[in-house]
C-alpha positions as CSV (number, residue, x, y, z in Angstrom):
1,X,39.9,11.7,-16.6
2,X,38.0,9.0,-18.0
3,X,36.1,7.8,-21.4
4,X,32.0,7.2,-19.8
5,X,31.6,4.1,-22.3
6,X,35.3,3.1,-22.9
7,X,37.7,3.2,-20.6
8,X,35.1,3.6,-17.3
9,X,37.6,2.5,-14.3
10,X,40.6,3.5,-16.1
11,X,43.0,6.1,-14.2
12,X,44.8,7.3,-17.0
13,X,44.1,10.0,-19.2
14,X,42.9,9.3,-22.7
15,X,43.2,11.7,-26.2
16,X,41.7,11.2,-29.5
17,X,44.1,11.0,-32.5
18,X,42.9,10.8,-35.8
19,X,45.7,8.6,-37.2
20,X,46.5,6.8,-33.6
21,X,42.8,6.4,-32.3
22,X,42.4,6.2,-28.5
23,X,45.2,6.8,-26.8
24,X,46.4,6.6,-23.6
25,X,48.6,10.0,-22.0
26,X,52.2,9.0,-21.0
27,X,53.1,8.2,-17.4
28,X,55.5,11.1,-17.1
29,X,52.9,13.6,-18.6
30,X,50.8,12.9,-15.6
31,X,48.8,14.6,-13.7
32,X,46.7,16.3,-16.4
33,X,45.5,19.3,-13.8
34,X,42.1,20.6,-14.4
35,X,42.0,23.7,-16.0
36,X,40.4,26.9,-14.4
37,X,39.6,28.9,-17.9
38,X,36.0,26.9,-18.0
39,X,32.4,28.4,-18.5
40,X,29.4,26.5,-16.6
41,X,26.9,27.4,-19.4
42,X,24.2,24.8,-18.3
43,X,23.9,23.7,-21.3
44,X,24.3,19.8,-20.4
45,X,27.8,19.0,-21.5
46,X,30.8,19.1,-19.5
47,X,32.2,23.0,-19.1
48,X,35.9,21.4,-19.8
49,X,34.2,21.9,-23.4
50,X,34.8,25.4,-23.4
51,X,38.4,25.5,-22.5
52,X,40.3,25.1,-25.3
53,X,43.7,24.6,-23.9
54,X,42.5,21.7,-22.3
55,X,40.6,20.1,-25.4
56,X,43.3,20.4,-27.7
57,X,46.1,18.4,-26.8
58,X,49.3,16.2,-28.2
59,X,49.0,12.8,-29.5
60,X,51.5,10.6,-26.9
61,X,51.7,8.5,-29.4
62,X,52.9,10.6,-32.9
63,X,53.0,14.1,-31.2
64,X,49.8,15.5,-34.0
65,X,47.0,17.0,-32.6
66,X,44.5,15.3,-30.3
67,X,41.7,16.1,-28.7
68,X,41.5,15.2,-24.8
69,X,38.2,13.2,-23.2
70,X,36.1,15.3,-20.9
71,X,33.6,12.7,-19.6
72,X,35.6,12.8,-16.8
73,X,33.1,11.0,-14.5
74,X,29.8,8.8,-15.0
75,X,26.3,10.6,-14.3
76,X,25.7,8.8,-11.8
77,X,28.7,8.9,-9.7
78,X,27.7,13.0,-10.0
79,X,24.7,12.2,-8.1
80,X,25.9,9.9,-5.4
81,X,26.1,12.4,-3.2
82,X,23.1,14.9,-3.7
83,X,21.5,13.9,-0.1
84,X,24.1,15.2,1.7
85,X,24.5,18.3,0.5
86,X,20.8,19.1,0.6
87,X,21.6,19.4,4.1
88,X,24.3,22.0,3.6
89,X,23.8,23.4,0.4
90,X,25.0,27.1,1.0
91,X,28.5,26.0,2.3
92,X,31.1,27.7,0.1
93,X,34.4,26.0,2.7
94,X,33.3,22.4,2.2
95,X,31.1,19.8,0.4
96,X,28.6,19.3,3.5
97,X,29.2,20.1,7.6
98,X,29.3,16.9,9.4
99,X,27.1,18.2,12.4
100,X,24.7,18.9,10.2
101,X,25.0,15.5,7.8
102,X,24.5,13.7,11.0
103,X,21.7,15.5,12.3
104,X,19.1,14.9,9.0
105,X,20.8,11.7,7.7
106,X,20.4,8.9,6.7
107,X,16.8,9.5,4.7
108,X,13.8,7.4,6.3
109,X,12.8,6.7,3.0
110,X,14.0,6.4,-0.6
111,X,11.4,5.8,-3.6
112,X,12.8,5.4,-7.0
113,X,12.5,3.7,-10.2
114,X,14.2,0.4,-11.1
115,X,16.0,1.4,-13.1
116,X,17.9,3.4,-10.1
117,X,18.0,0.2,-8.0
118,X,21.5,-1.0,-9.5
119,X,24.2,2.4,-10.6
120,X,22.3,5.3,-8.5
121,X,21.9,3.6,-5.2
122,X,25.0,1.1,-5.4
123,X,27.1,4.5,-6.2
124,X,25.3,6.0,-3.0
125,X,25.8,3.6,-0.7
126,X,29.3,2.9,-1.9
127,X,29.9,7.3,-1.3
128,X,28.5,6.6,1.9
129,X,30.6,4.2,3.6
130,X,33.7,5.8,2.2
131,X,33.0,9.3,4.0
132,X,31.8,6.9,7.0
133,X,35.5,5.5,7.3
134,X,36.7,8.9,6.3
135,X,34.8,9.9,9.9
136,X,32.8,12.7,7.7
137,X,29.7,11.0,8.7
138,X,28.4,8.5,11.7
139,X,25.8,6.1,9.4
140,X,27.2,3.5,7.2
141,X,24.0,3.3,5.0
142,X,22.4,6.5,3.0
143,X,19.0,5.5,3.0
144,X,17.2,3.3,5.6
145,X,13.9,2.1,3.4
146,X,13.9,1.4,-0.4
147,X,10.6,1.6,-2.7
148,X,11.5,0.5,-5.9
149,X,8.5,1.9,-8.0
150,X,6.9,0.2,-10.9
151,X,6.6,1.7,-14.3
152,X,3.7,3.1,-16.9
153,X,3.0,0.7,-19.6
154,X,0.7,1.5,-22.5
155,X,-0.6,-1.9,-24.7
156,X,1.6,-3.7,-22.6
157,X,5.1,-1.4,-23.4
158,X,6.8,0.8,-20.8
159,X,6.1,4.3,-22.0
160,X,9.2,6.2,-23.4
161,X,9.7,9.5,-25.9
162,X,11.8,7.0,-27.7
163,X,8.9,4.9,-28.6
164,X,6.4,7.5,-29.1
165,X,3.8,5.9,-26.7
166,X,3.7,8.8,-24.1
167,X,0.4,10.3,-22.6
168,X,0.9,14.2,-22.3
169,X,-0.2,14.9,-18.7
170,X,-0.9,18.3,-19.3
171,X,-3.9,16.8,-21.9
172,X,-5.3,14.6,-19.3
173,X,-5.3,17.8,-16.6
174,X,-6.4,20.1,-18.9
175,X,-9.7,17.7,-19.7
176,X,-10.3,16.1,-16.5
177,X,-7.7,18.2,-13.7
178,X,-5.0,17.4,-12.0
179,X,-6.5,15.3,-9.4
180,X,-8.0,13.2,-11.3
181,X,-4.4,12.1,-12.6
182,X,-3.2,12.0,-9.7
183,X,-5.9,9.8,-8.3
184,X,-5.3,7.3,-11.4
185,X,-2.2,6.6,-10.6
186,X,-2.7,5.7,-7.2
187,X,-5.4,3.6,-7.9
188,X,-4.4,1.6,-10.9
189,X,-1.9,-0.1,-9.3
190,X,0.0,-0.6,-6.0
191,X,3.0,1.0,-6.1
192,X,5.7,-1.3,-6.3
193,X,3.9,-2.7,-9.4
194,X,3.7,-1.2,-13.0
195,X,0.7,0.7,-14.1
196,X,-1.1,0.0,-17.0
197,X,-2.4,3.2,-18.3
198,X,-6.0,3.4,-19.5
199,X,-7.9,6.2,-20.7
200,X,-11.2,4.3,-19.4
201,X,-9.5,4.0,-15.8
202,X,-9.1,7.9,-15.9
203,X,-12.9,8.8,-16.9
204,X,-13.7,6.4,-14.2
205,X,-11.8,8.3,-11.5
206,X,-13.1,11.6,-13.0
207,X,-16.8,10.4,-12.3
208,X,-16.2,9.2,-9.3
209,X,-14.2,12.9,-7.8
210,X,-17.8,14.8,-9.6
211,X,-19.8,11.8,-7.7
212,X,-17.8,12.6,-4.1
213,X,-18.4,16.7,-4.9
214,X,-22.6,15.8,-5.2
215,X,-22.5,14.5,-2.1
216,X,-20.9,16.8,-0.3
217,X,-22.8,19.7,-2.3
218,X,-25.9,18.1,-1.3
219,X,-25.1,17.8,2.1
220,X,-23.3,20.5,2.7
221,X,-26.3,22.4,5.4
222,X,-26.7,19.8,7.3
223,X,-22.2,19.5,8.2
224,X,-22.7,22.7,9.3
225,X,-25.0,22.4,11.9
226,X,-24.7,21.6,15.3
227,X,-25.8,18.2,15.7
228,X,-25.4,15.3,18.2
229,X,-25.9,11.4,17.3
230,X,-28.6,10.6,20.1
231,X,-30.7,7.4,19.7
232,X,-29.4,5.5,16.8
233,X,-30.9,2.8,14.5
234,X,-29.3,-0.3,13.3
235,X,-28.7,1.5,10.1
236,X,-27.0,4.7,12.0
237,X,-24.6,2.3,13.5
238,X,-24.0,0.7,10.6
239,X,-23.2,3.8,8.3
240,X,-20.9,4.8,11.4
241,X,-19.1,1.3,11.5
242,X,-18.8,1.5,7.9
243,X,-17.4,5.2,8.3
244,X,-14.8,4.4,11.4
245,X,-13.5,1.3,9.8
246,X,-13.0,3.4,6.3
247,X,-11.0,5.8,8.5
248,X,-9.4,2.9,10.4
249,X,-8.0,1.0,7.0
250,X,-7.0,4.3,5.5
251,X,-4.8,5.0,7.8
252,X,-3.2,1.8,8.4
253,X,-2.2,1.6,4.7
254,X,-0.8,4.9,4.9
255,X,1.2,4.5,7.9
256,X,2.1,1.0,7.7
257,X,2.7,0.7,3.8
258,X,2.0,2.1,0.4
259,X,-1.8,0.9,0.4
260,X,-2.5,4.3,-2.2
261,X,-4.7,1.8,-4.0
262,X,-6.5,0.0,-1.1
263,X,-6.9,3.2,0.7
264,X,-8.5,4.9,-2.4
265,X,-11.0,1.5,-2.8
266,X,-11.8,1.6,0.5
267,X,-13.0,5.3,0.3
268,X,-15.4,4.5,-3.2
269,X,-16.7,1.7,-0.9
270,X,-17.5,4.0,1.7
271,X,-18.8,6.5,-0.9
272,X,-21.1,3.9,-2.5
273,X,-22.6,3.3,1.7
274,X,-23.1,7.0,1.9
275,X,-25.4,7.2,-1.0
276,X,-27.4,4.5,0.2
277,X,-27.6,5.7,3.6
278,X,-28.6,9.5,2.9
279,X,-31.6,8.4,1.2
280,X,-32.7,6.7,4.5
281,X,-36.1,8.9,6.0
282,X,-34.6,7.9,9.3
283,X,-30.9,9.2,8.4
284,X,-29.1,11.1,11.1
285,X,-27.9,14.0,10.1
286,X,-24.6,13.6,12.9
287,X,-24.1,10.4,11.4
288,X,-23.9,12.3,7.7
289,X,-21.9,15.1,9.1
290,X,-19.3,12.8,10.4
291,X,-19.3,10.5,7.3
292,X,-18.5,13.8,5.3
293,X,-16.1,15.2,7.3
294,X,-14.6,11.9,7.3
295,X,-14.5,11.7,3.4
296,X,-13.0,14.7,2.4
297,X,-10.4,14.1,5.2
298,X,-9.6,11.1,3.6
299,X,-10.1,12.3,-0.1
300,X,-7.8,15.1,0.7
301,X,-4.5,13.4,0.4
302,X,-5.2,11.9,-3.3
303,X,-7.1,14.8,-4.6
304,X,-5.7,17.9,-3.0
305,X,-7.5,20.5,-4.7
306,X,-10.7,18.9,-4.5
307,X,-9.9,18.5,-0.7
308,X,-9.5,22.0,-0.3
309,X,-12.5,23.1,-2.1
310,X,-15.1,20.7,-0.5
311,X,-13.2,21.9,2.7
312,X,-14.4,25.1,2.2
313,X,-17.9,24.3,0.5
314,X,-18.6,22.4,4.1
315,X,-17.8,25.9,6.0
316,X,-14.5,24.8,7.0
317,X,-11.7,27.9,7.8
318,X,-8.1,27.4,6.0
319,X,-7.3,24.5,4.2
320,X,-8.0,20.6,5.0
321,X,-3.9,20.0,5.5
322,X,-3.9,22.3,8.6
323,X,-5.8,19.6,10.7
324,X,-4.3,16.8,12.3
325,X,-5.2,13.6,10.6
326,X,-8.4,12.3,12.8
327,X,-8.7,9.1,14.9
328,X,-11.1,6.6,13.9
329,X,-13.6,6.1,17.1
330,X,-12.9,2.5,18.5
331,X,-16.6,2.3,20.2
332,X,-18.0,2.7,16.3
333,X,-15.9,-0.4,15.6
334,X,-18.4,-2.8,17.7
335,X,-21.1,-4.3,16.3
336,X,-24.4,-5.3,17.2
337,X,-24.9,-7.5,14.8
338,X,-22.6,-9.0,12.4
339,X,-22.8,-11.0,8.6
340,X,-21.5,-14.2,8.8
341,X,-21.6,-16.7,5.7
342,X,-22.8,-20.3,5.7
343,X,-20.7,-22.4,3.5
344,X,-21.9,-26.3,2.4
345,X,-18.7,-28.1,1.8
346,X,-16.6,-25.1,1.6
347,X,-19.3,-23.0,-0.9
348,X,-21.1,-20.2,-0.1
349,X,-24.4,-20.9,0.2
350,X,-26.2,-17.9,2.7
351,X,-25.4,-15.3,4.9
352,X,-26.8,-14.7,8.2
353,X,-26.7,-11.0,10.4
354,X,-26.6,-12.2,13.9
355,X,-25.8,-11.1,17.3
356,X,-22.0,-10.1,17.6
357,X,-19.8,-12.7,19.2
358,X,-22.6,-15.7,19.4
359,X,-21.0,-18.5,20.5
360,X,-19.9,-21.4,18.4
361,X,-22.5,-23.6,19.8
362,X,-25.9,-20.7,19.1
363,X,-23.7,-20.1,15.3
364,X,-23.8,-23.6,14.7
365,X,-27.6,-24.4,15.7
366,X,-28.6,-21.0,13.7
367,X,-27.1,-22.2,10.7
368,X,-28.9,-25.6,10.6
369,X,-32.4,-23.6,11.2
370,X,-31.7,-21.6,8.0
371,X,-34.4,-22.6,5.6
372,X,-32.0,-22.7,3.0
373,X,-29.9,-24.7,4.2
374,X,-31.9,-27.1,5.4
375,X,-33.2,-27.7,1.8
376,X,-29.7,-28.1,0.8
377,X,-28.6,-30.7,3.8
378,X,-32.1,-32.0,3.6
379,X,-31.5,-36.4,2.7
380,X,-27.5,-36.0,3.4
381,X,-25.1,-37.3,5.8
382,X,-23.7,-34.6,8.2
383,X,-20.2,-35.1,8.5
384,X,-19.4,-32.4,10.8
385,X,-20.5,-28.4,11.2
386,X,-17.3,-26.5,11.8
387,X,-18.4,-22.8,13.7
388,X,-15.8,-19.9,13.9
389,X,-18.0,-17.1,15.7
390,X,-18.1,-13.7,14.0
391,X,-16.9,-15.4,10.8
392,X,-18.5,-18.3,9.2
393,X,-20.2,-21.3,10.0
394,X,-18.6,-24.6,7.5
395,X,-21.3,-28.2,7.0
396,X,-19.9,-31.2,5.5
397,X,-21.8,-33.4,4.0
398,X,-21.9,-36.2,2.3
């Protein structure tokens, strides 16, 4: 038994006396067994509580009554080894079955607070590597990736009940829904870093789920016909880059890191294209239904219920997260023509849409025909043009 706050790391038993103070039990009076008389009310505090033979004890020191700790271990050392017995958490014979710890273990990947990055996980791993020399398991490390999560500030101050500067989430989902909380969080802030919380940030992302559910309302006919893309226009190609290279970021950041906040920018981006584009009179309506499609796909994983509804609005059967996660077409990633930016002593001064991959001799020439930059060159000293084809073209002057 041990004192949490006292005597944590202390074999030996310890009683309260209220003439000796803390004391320490005798050498010869140990063990001090368990008892078995205990009730797991669930209450929180330890069921040795509710064995009285066990709380009330003699003082070693005077022989009047004591009382005997029951923290007999921290919190955290309880939950050292939660993971492994997820895996096994019927057996009644033993804590976990090796087999089966081996089979599911160790966890791909661990997201936590920071305040878990020190006691939790160093308990954890420290578990761990005793069962591993104790042959109960084959892996020497419980988790394989660590997330340390930021936290929710409010004016500056992490949020806590003990400060009183808590947001009530089931206020902020009763007035603007759930996904538009969730969608906040994701976007405010990547997430190793803390959030700021801002009612302003939430009404933004609630405009901007009703402005994704117009679209899709209003266009919600033509997804469900059967169309085919046929001759496109610079713009079709465009709208389709813009979609396919939406789809190709988004997944990236998903698969390759946390990017909740990049993905979710990238999608308002795409939105914001979409708008523009459906208002074209030489729109195609294949190019709409795959930018749609494409959106809600996308929209699904940060707003789930919206997903599933706009799913449905668009004629789809069963629910958005039955699909396989779609492929971003690599031929709608080639341009015809590209932006590149002409910069006068490292400033932007112009941009220029030009055939894709001109050369850096045809970039350069272009970019000393611009009108504009001429009048800006016009009575200098060329120093050099620097041309990096699809990019940028860079004239020094002097």
């Amino acid at each position: 038994m041990l004192s949490r706050q006292r005597y944590w790391g202390c074999p030996i038993p310890v009683v309260y006396c209220d003439d000796c103070g803390i004391v320490h039990e005798k050498k010869e009076n140990l063990p001090v067994l368990l008892p078995t008389d205990v009730e797991f009310t669930g209450k929180g505090e330890s069921p040795l509580t509710t064995s009285k033979e066990f709380m009330n004890a003699t003082c070693p020191k005077c022989g009047k009554p004591a009382k005997r700790e029951v923290d007999t271990m921290d919190t955290f050392v309880d939950s050292s080894w939660y993971f492994l017995r997820y895996t096994d958490n019927k057996n009644e014979e033993e804590a976990f079955d090796s087999d089966l710890a081996n089979k599911w273990l160790p966890v791909d990947q661990y997201i936590g607070g920071v305040e878990h990055a020190i006691l939790h996980l160093l308990y954890a791993r420290w578990f761990v590597k005793a069962f591993y020399k104790m042959g109960m398991v084959n892996f020497r490390e419980p988790f394989k990736n660590l997330l340390t999560q930021g936290m929710v500030l409010k004016d500056g101050t992490k949020m806590s009940k003990s400060k009183g500067n808590t947001v009530s989430p089931v206020e902020i989902i009763e007035e603007y829904g759930a996904d538009t909380a969730r969608l906040f969080v994701l976007f405010a802030a990547p997430p190793e870093r803390d959030l700021e919380w801002s009612e302003q940030g939430v009404d933004g992302c609630f405009r901007f789920l009703n402005r994704v559910y117009r679209l899709v309302d209003e266009l919600k006919d033509i997804v469900k016909e059967d169309t085919s893309f046929g001759e496109m226009t610079k713009e079709d190609k465009h709208m389709r880059f813009t979609v396919n290279t939406t789809l190709k970021k988004v997944t990236e950041d998903l698969s390759e890191k946390f990017g909740f906040n990049t993905a979710i920018s990238a999608l308002m981006e795409l939105i914001n294209e979409a708008y523009k584009y459906k208002e074209l009179d030489t729109r195609n309506n294949a190019v709409l239904k795959e930018c749609v499609e494409t959106v809600i796909v996308i929209l699904a994983p940060f707003a789930p219920h919206l997903g599933d509804e706009l799913w449905s609005i668009i004629g789809k059967e069963g629910s958005v997260f039955s699909i396989s996660w779609p492929k971003y077409d690599e031929t709608a990633l080639v341009q015809d023509e590209i932006e590149v930016v002409v910069q006068v002593n490292g400033k932007v001064r112009d941009k220029m849409n030009i055939p894709a991959n001109t050369s850096k001799e045809d970039l350069e020439k272009l970019a000393m025909d611009n009108n504009k930059i001429k009048e800006l060159v016009e009575g200098k000293t060329i120093v050099k043009i620097v041309g990096v084809p699809n990019k940028l073209v860079n004239i020094v002057v002097k």
